[in-house]
C-alpha positions as a printed Julia matrix, in Angstrom:
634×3 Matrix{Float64}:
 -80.16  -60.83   14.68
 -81.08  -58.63   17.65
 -79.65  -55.76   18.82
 -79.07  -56.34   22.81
 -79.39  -52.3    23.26
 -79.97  -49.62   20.89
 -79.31  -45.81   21.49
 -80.91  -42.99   19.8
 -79.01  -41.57   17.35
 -80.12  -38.0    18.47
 -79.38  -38.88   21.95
 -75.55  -39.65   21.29
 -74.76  -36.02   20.23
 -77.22  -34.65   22.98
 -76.11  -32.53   26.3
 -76.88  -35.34   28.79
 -74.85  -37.77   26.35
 -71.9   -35.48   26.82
 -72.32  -35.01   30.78
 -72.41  -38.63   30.93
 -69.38  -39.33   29.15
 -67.93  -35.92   31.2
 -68.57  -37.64   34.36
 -67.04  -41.03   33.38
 -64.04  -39.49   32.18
 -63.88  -36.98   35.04
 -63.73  -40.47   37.33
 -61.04  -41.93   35.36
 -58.67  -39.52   35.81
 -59.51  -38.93   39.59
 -58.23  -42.52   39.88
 -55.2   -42.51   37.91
 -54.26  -39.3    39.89
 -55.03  -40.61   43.26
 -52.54  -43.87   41.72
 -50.16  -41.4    40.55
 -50.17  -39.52   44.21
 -49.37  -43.17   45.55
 -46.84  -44.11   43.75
 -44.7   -40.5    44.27
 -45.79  -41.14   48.11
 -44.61  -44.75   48.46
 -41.43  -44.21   45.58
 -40.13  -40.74   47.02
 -41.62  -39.88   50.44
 -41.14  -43.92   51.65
 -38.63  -44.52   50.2
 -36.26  -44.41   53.36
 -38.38  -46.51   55.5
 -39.33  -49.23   52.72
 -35.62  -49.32   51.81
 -34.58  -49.57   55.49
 -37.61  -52.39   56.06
 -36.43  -54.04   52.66
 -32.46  -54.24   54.03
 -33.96  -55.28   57.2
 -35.56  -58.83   55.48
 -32.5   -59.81   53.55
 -30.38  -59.58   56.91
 -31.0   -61.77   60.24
 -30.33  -61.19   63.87
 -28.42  -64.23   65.55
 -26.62  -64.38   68.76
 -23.37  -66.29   69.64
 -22.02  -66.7    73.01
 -19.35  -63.96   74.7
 -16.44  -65.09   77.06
 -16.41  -64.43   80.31
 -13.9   -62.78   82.39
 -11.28  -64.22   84.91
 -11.53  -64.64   88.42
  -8.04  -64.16   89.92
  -6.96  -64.38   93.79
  -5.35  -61.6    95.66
  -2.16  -62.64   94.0
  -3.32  -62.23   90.69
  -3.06  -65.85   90.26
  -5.88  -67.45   87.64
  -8.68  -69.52   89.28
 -11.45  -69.32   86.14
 -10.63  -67.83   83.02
 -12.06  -68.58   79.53
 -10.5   -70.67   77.36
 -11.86  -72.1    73.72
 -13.49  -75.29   73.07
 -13.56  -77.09   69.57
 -17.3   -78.09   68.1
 -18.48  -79.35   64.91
 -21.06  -77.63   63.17
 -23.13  -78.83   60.24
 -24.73  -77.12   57.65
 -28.41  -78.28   57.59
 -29.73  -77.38   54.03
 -26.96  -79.79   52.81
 -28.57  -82.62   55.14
 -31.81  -82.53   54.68
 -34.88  -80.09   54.44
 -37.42  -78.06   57.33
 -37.16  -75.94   59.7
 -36.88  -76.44   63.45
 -38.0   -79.37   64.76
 -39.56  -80.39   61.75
 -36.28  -80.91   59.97
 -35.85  -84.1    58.72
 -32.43  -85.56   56.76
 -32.09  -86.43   53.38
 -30.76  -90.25   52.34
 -27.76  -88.72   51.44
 -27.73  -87.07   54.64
 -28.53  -89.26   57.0
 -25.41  -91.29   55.22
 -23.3   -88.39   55.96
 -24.5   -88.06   59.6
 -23.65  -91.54   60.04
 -19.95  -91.89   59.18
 -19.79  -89.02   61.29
 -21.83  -90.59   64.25
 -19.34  -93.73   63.72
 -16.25  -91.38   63.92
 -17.23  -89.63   67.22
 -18.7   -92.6    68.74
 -22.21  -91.55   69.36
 -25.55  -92.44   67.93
 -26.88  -91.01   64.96
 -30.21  -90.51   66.56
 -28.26  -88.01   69.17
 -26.85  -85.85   65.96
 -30.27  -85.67   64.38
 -32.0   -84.39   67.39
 -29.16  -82.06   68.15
 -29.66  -80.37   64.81
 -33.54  -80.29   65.36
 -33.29  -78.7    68.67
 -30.95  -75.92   67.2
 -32.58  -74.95   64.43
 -35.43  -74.55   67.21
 -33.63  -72.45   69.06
 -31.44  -70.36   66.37
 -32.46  -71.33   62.98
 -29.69  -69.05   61.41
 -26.69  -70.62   63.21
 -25.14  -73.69   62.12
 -26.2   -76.65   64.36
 -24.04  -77.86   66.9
 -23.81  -81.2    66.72
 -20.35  -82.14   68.7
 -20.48  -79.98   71.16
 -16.95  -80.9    72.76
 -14.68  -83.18   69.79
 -11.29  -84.69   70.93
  -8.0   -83.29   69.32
  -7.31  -86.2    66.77
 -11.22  -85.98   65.58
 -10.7   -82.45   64.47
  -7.66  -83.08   63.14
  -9.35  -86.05   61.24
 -11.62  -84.14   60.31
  -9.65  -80.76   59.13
  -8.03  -83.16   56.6
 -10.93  -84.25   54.97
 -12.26  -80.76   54.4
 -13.02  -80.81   50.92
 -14.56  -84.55   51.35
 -16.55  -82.92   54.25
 -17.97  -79.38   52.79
 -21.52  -79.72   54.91
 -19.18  -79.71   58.19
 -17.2   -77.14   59.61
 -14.77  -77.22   63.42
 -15.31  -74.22   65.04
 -13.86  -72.72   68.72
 -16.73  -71.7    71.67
 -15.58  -70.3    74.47
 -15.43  -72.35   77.61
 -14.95  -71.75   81.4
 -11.13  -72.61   82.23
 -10.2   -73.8    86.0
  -6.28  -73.6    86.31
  -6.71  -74.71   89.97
  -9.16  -77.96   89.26
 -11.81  -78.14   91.3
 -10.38  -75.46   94.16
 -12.62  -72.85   95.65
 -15.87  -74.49   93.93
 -18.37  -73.73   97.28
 -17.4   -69.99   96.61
 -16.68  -69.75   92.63
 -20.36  -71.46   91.72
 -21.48  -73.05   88.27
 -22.66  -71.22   85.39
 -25.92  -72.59   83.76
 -28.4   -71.45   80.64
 -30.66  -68.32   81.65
 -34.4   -69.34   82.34
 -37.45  -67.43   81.75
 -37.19  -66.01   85.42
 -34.03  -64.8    85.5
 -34.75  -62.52   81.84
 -37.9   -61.12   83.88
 -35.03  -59.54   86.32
 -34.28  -56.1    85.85
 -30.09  -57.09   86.21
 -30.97  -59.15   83.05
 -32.01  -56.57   80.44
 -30.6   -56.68   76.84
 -30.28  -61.48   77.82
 -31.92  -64.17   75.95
 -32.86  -67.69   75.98
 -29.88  -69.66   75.72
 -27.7   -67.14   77.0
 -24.71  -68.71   80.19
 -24.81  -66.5    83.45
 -23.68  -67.25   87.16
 -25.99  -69.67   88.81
 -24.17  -69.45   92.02
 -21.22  -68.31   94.03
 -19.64  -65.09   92.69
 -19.79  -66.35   89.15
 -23.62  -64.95   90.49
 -23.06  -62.1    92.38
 -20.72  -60.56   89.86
 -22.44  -61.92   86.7
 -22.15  -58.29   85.57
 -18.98  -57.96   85.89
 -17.72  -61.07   84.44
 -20.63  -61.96   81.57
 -22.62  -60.16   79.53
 -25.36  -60.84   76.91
 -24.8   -63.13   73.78
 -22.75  -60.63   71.09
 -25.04  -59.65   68.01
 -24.51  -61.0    64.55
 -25.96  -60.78   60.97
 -26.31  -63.33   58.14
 -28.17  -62.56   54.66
 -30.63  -64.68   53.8
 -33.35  -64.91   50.5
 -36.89  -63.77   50.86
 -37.77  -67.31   52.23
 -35.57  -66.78   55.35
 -32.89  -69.05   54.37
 -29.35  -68.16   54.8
 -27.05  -66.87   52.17
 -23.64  -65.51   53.57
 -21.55  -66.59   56.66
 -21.72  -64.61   59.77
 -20.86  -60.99   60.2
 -20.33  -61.1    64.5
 -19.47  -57.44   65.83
 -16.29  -57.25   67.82
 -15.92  -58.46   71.25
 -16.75  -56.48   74.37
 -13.6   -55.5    76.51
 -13.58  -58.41   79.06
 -13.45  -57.24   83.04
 -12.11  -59.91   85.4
 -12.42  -59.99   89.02
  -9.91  -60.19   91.95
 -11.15  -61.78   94.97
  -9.57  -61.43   98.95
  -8.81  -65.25   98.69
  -5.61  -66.89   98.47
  -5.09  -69.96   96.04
  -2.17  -71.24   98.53
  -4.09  -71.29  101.08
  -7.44  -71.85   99.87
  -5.35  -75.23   99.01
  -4.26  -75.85  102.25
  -7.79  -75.43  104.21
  -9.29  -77.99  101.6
  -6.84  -80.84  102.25
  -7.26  -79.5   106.19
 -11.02  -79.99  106.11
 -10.7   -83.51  104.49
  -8.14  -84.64  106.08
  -9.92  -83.84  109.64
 -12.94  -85.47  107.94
 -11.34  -88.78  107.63
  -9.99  -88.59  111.0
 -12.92  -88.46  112.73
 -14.31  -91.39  110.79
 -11.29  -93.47  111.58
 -11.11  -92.12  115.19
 -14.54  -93.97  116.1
 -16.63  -91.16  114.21
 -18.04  -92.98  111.11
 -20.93  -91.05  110.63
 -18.64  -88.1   110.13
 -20.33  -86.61  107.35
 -18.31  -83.12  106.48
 -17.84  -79.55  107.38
 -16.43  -76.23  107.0
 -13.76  -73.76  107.47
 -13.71  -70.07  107.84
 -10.15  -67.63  107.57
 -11.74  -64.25  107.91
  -9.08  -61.33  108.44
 -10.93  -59.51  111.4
  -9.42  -55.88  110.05
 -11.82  -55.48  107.47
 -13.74  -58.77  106.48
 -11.68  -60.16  103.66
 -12.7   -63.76  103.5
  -8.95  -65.24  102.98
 -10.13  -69.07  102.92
 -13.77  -70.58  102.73
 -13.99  -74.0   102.38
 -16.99  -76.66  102.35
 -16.46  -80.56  102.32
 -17.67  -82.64  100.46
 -17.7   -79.9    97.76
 -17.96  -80.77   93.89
 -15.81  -80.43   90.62
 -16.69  -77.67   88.66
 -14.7   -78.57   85.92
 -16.36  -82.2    85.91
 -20.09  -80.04   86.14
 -19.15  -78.02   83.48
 -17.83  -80.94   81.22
 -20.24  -83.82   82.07
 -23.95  -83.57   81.95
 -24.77  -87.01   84.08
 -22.25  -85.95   87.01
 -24.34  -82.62   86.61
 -27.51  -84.34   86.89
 -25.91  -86.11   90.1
 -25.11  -83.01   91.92
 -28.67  -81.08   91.14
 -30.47  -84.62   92.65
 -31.91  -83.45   95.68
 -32.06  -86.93   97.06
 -27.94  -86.92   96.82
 -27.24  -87.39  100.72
 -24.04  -85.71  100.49
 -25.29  -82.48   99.33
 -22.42  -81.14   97.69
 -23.53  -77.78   96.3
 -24.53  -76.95  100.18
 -22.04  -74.2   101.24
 -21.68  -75.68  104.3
 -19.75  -72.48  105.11
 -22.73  -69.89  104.72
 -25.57  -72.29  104.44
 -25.62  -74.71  106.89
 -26.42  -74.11  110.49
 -25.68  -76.03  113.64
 -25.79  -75.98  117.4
 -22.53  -73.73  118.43
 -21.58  -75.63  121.51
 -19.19  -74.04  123.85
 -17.92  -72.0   121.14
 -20.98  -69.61  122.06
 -19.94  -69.25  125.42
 -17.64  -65.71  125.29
 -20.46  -64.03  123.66
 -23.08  -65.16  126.18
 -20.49  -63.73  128.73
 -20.58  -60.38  126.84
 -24.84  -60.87  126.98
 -24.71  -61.11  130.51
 -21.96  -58.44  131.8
 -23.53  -55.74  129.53
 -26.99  -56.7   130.76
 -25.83  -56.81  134.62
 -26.34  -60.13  135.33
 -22.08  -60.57  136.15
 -19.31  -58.7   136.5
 -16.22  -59.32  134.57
 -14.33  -60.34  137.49
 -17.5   -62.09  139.02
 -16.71  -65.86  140.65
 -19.46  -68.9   139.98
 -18.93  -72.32  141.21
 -18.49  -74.96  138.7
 -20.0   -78.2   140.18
 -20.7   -81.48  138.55
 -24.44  -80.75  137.68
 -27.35  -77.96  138.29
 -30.61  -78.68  139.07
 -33.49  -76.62  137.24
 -36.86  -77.45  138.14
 -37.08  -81.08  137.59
 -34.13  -81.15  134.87
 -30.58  -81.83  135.6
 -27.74  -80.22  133.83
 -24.78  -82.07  134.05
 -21.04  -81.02  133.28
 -18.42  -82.6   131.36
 -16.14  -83.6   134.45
 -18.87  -84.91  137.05
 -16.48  -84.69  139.94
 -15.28  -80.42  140.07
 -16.45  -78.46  142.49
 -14.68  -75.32  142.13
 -14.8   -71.32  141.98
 -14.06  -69.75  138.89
 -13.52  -66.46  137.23
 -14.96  -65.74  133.73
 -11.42  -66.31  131.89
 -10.95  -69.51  134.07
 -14.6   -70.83  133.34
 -13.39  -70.11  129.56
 -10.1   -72.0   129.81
 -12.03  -75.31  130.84
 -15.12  -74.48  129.34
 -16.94  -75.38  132.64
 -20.54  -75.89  131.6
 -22.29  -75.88  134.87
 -20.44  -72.33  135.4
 -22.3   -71.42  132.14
 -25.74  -72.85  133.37
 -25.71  -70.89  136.79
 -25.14  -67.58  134.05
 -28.28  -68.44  131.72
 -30.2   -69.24  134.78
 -29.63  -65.7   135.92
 -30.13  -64.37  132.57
 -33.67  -66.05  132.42
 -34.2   -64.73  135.83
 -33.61  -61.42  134.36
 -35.3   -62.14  131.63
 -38.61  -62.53  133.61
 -38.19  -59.19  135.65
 -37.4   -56.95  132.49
 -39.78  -58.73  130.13
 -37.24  -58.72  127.34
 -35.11  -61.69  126.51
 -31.58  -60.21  127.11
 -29.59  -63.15  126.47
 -30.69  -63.32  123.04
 -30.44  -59.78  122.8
 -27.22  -59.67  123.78
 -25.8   -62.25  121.28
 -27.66  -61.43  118.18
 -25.58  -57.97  118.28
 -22.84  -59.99  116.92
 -24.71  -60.86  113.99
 -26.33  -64.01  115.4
 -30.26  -64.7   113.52
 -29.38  -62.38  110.16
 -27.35  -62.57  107.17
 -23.71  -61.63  107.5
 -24.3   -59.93  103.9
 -21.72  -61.68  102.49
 -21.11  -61.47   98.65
 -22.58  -65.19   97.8
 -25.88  -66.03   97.02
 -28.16  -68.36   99.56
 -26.39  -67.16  102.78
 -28.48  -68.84  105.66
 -29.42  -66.33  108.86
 -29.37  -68.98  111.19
 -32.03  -68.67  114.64
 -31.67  -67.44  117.52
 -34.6   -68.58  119.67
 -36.71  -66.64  121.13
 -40.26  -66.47  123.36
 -41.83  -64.57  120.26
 -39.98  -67.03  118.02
 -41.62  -69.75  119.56
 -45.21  -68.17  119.51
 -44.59  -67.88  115.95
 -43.37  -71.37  115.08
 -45.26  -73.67  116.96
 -49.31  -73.74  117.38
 -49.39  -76.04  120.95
 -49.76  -74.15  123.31
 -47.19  -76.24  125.72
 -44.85  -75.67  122.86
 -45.39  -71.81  123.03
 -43.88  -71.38  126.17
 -40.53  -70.64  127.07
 -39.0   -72.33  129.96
 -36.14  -71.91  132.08
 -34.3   -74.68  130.87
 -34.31  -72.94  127.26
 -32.46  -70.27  128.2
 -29.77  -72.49  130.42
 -29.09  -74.82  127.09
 -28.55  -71.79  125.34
 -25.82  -70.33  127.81
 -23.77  -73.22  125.98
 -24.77  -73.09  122.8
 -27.81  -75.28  122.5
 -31.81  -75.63  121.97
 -33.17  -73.26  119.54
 -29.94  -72.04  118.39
 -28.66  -72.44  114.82
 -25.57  -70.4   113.39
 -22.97  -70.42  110.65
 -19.5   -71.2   110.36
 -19.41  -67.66  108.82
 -21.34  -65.81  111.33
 -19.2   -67.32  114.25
 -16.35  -66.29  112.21
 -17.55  -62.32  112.2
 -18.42  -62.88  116.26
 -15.15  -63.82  116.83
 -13.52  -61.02  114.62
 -15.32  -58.64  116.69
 -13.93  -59.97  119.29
 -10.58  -59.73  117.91
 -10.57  -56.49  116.73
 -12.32  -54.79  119.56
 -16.23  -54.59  118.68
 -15.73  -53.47  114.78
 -18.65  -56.31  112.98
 -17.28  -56.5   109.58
 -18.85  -57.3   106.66
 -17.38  -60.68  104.99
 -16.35  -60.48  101.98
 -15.12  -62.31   98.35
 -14.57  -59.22   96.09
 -11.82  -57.24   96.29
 -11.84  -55.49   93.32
 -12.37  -55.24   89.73
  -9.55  -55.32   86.64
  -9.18  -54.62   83.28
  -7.93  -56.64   80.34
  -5.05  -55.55   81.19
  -5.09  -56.33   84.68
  -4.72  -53.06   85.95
  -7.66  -52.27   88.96
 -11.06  -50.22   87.55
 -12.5   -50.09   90.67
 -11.79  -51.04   93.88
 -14.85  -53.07   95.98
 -15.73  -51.16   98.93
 -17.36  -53.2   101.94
 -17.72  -51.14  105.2
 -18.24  -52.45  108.36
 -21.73  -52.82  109.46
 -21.65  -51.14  112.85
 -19.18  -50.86  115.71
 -20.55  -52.51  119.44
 -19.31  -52.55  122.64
 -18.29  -55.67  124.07
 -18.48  -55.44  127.79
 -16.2   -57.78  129.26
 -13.45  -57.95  126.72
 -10.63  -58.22  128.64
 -11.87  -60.7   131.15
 -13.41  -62.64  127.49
  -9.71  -62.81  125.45
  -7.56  -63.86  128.89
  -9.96  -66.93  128.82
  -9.74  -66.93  125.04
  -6.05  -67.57  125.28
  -5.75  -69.6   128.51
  -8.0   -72.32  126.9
  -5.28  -72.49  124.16
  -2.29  -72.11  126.36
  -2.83  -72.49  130.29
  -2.24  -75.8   131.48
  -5.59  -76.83  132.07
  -6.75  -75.14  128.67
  -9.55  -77.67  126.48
  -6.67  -77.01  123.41
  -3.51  -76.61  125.07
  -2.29  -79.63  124.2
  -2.83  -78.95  120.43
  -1.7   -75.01  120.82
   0.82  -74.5   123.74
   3.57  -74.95  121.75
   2.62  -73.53  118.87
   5.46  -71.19  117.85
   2.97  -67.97  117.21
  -0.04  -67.28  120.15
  -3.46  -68.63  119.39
  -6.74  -67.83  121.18
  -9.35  -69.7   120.67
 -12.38  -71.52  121.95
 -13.15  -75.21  121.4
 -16.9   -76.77  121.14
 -18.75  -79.87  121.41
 -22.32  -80.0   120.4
 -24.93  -82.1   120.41
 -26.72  -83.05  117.04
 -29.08  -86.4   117.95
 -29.65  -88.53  116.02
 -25.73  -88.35  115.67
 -22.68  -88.07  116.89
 -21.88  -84.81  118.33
 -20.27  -81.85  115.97
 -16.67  -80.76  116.64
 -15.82  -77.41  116.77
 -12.84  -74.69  116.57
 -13.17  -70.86  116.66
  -9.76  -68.76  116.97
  -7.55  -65.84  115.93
  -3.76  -65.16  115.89
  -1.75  -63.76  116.8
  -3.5   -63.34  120.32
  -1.99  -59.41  120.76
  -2.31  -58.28  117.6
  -4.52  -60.5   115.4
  -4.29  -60.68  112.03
  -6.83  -63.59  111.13
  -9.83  -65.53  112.32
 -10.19  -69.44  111.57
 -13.57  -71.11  112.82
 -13.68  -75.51  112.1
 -16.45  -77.65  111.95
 -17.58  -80.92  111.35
 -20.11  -82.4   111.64
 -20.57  -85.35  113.99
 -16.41  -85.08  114.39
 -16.6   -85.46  118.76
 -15.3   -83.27  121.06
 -13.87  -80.19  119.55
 -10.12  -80.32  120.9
 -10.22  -83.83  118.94
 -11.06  -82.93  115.78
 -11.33  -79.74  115.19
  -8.68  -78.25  116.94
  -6.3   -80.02  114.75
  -7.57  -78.98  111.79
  -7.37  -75.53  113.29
  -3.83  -75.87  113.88
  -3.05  -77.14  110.46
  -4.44  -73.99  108.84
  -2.69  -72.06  111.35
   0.17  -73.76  110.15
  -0.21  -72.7   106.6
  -1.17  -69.48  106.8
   2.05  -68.24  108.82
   4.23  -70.21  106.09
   2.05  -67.84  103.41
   2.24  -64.4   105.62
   4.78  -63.7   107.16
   5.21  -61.71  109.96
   5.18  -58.14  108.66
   2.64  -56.18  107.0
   0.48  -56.91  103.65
C-alpha cells in the first residue's frame, strides 16, 4: 500500500507546523464567534421585531362590510336605513381543495353543494363559481354562496345544523327603504367601489369590494353615511389556511342624515307628476314621455319636493341584478336614472318671459310701465313671428303682456334688445338672464347637475365651424325673448329664478341636506348653504302684478285653474316647442303671492300648452302642500 501523503516527522513538531495549525484554529473560532454574535443579535436584539413579524403570519387581515347610516326627512321620518339580510356561507376546505379560482370541489362536496343547490333552487354551477370568485376576492372569509335566502330556507336549514357543519346562515347588512321606491331621483343607488373611485383622495383607508354612494346624496354624503369595510383577524397555519373564526373590531358609531324634504309631500308630487303624465297621453298627447317637479322654499333654498318621472325602484335595483342591468342599459328609452329635475334641459317657453323683462328694464331697453302693441305677428327680415291669438291688436303694459303671455309683445322686446345688442357690442339679453343662474350649475347637493345654455354670439363661434352657422341673427335673439333657440334650462334652475323673484333678488343655493345626526338622533352639525349672491331685479313690481294676474285676472293663461284657489298663486304658464314632438308643458309659481313661502316649477315633456297640463299638476301640489303647512310659521 501507498501512502497518499506523507509528512516529515521533524516537520510536525516544527515552528511553521505550529503557525499553521495557529492560523487554522485562530479561523475557527473567528467563525463560531461571528455565529455566536448572530445568534445574541437575532435572539435578543430582534427579538421584538421577529416576534412581532412571527404574530403577524399566524394572523390575517379580512374586511367585512359596515352599515350605513339613515337618511331621514325633515320630520325625522325614515326614508333609507340599514337593515340585515340573511346569507349562507360555506366553509370551503370542507368542499373541496385550492385556492381562488383554482378551487375545485371534492365528490363529497360537490354532493353537498347539490342538495343545497336543489333546496334554494339554483344551479350548482352558480354555487361553485360563487365560491371561486370569493376566495378570489377574500380568501379568508367564508364564501358567500346565497347571497339573499328566504325565511323558511334558513329555518330549514338552522335545523339541520349538525347534518350541515360545512354551512353556516349569517346576517349582512342591507339598505332598508321604509317609503318603497319614494325619493329615488334624489336618494341614488349604492354600487361596489371601482379602481377610480379608490384613486380619489375622499376614498382613502376603501378597498375593492367595498359599497359607497353611486349617486344622489347616498354620493354626496358618502362620508357621512358609509365608511370603509371594518377590519378583522382570523389565525391561520404557516400555509395561510385558516384556523379560528373571526375576531371583527366593534362597529363605528353610525351618523345619519336629515334632509329639507318632506316624505308627505315628496308622496304627493310623485303621484302629481304621474298622474299629469297620463293625462296628457290620454288628452291627445301620446308621446308624452315624462317630467319633473320642483318645491323649492325661496327663503333659503331648501329643496322641499324633487321629483323625476319615470324614476326607478331602488329597492328592486338593490334586490335584483337583471332589473339592475335594465336600468344601467343606455339604449333603455325611458331613461330612468335621468334626474329629469337637475339633468335634463329644455326650451323654457313663456315661462322665461319675466326674466327677459328684468334683462331689458335693467339694460334700458323698457320701462316698467312701458306700453308695446301685441299684434297677431311681427315681421323680422324675411321671418314671421306669429302669436298665439292671430286676431289681437292691442296695447299692453308689462304685467298685462304677462297675464296673457302675448308673444308678439315679447318679440317687439328681443328685437330691441338685439338692436341694443348691436350698438353696445355685448349681448345684454343674455346677460341679463344668466344673472339668475341661467348657463351654470345651481350647486345643488346631487351629483350630475346639468348647467343648461344660454346662447350666445361667442357660444356659437365656439360650437359650430360654418361660417353661416357662426353668425348671430336677429331672429335669435327674438325666439329667445320667449324662451326659445339656443336656450336650454332646468326645472331646478327655473325654480331658483323664480325664488329670486319671490323673495326679492336673494339667488339661493338649492339644497338636500339639512343637517347631520347622531345615533341618537340628536343634530352634530347643522348643513350650512348660503345664498350665492343677492341681484337687483329691475322691474319687480311691474314683473309679480303680471305674475299674479296670469293666475287670477280674468283674462289670465291659468285663471281658470287658480282663481279660485282658496290661497293666492302667482305664476307663469309655458308652452314650448320641442320638434320632432309635441310641445312641452310648463308651470312655474310661488304662494302665497304676498308673502311666499314656496316655489313649484312643472314640466313635461311633450304635455301641450302649459295651462293644460301643467298647471294642473301645479295646482295639485299646491293642494298638498297647504294641507302639510299650515298657515303659520315652521
Amino acid at each position: 500500500m501507498r501512502p497518499l501523503s506523507v509528512v516529515d516527522r521533524g516537520f510536525a513538531g516544527s515552528a511553521a507546523f505550529l503557525r499553521r495549525a495557529s492560523l487554522l484554529g485562530l479561523i475557527v473560532a473567528i467563525g463560531f464567534a461571528v455565529l455566536g454574535v448572530r445568534l445574541w443579535s437575532l435572539q435578543i436584539l430582534g427579538s421584538p421585531v421577529y416576534s412581532r413579524a412571527a404574530k403577524a403570519q399566524a394572523w390575517q387581515v379580512v374586511r367585512v362590510p359596515t352599515a350605513r347610516g339613515s337618511i331621514v326627512d325633515r320630520a325625522g321620518r325614515p326614508l333609507a336605513d340599514t337593515d340585515g339580510r340573511l346569507v349562507v356561507t360555506v366553509d370551503p376546505r370542507a368542499l373541496g381543495r385550492g385556492t381562488g379560482a383554482r378551487w375545485r370541489p371534492s365528490a363529497q362536496g360537490r354532493a353537498r353543494l347539490a342538495r343545497l343547490a336543489e333546496l334554494a333552487g339554483v344551479p350548482l354551477r352558480l354555487l361553485v363559481d360563487r365560491i371561486q370568485r370569493e376566495l378570489a376576492r377574500s380568501p379568508y372569509t367564508a364564501p358567500v354562496v346565497l347571497p339573499r335566502v328566504s325565511r323558511w330556507l334558513a329555518f330549514y336549514l338552522e335545523e339541520r345544523g349538525r347534518e350541515l357543519p360545512w354551512l353556516r346562515i349569517a346576517a349582512v347588512p342591507e339598505r332598508r327603504y321604509a317609503q318603497g321606491s319614494l325619493g329615488a331621483s334624489f336618494l341614488g343607488l349604492l354600487g361596489e367601489i371601482g379602481p377610480a373611485e379608490l384613486r380619489q383622495p375622499r376614498y382613502r383607508g376603501y378597498r375593492m369590494g367595498d359599497v359607497i354612494g353611486r349617486s344622489g346624496v347616498e354620493a354626496t354624503y358618502d362620508r357621512v353615511l358609509g365608511a370603509p369595510s371594518r377590519r378583522a383577524r382570523v389565525r391561520v397555519d404557516a400555509l395561510g389556511r385558516p384556523r379560528g373564526p373571526l375576531r371583527v373590531a366593534g362597529p363605528r358609531p353610525l351618523r345619519s342624515l336629515q334632509l329639507t324634504v318632506d316624505a308627505r309631500l315628496q308622496r304627493a308630487v310623485e303621484r302629481a307628476l304621474a298622474r299629469g303624465v297620463e293625462s296628457a297621453r290620454a288628452g291627445g298627447h301620446p308621446d308624452a314621455s315624462g317630467g319633473a317637479a320642483v318645491v323649492l322654499d325661496p327663503r333659503d333654498g331648501a329643496i322641499l319636493a324633487l321629483a323625476s318621472y319615470p324614476s326607478f325602484n331602488q329597492v328592486a335595483a338593490a334586490r335584483d341584478r337583471r332589473y339592475l342591468a335594465r336600468l344601467l342599459d343606455p339604449a333603455n328609452p325611458d331613461r330612468p336614472l335621468v334626474d329629469r329635475a337637475t339633468q335634463g334641459v329644455y326650451p323654457p317657453g313663456s315661462t322665461f318671459k319675466p326674466l327677459v323683462a328684468a334683462a331689458a328694464i335693467g339694460s334700458g331697453v323698457i320701462a316698467p310701465s312701458s306700453v308695446l302693441p301685441c299684434t297677431g305677428s311681427l315681421q323680422v327680415g324675411n321671418t314671421v313671428f306669429r302669436n298665439v291669438e292671430a286676431g289681437i291688436n292691442a296695447l299692453l303694459t308689462l304685467p298685462q303682456a304677462l297675464a296673457i303671455s302675448c308673444d308678439t309683445w315679447f318679440y317687439r322686446l328681443g328685437l330691441r334688445l338685439y338692436q341694443r345688442q348691436r350698438a353696445t357690442g355685448r349681448p345684454v339679453l343674455q346677460r341679463g338672464v344668466s344673472r339668475f343662474g341661467f348657463g351654470r350649475r345651481t350647486g345643488i347637493d346631487l351629483p350630475g347637475e346639468s348647467a343648461g345654455v344660454v346662447g350666445t354670439p361667442a357660444w356659437l363661434r365656439r360650437v359650430f365651424s360654418q361660417p353661416w352657422q357662426r353668425v348671430w341673427y336677429p331672429g335669435y335673439t327674438v325666439t329667445m325673448s320667449i324662451g326659445q333657440g339656443y336656450l336650454a334650462v332646468t326645472p331646478l334652475q327655473l325654480a331658483v329664478a323664480y325664488a329670486a323673484i319671490a323673495n326679492g333678488g336673494r339667488l339661493v343655493r338649492p339644497h338636500l341636506g339639512k343637517a347631520v345626526l347622531d345615533a341618537s338622533g340628536q343634530v352634530v352639525r347643522r348643513l350650512s348653504f348660503p345664498p350665492r349672491a343677492r341681484i337687483r331685479i329691475p322691474g319687480l313690481a311691474a314683473i309679480r302684478a303680471g305674475l299674479y294676474a296670469a293666475a287670477h285676472a280674468p283674462e289670465g293663461t291659468s285663471a281658470r285653474i287658480f282663481a279660485d284657489f282658496p290661497v293666492p298663486v302667482a305664476g307663469k304658464t309655458g308652452t314650448a316647442e320641442a320638434p320632432p314632438g309635441g310641445d312641452h308643458s310648463w308651470y312655474a309659481s310661488y304662494a302665497p303671492a304676498g308673502r311666499p313661502r314656496a316655489v313649484v316649477v312643472v314640466l313635461v315633456e311633450h304635455g301641450g300648452f302649459g295651462a293644460e297640463t301643467a298647471a294642473p299638476v301645479a295646482r295639485e301640489i299646491w293642494s298638498a302642500f297647504f294641507r302639510l303647512f299650515p298657515q303659520r310659521g315652521r
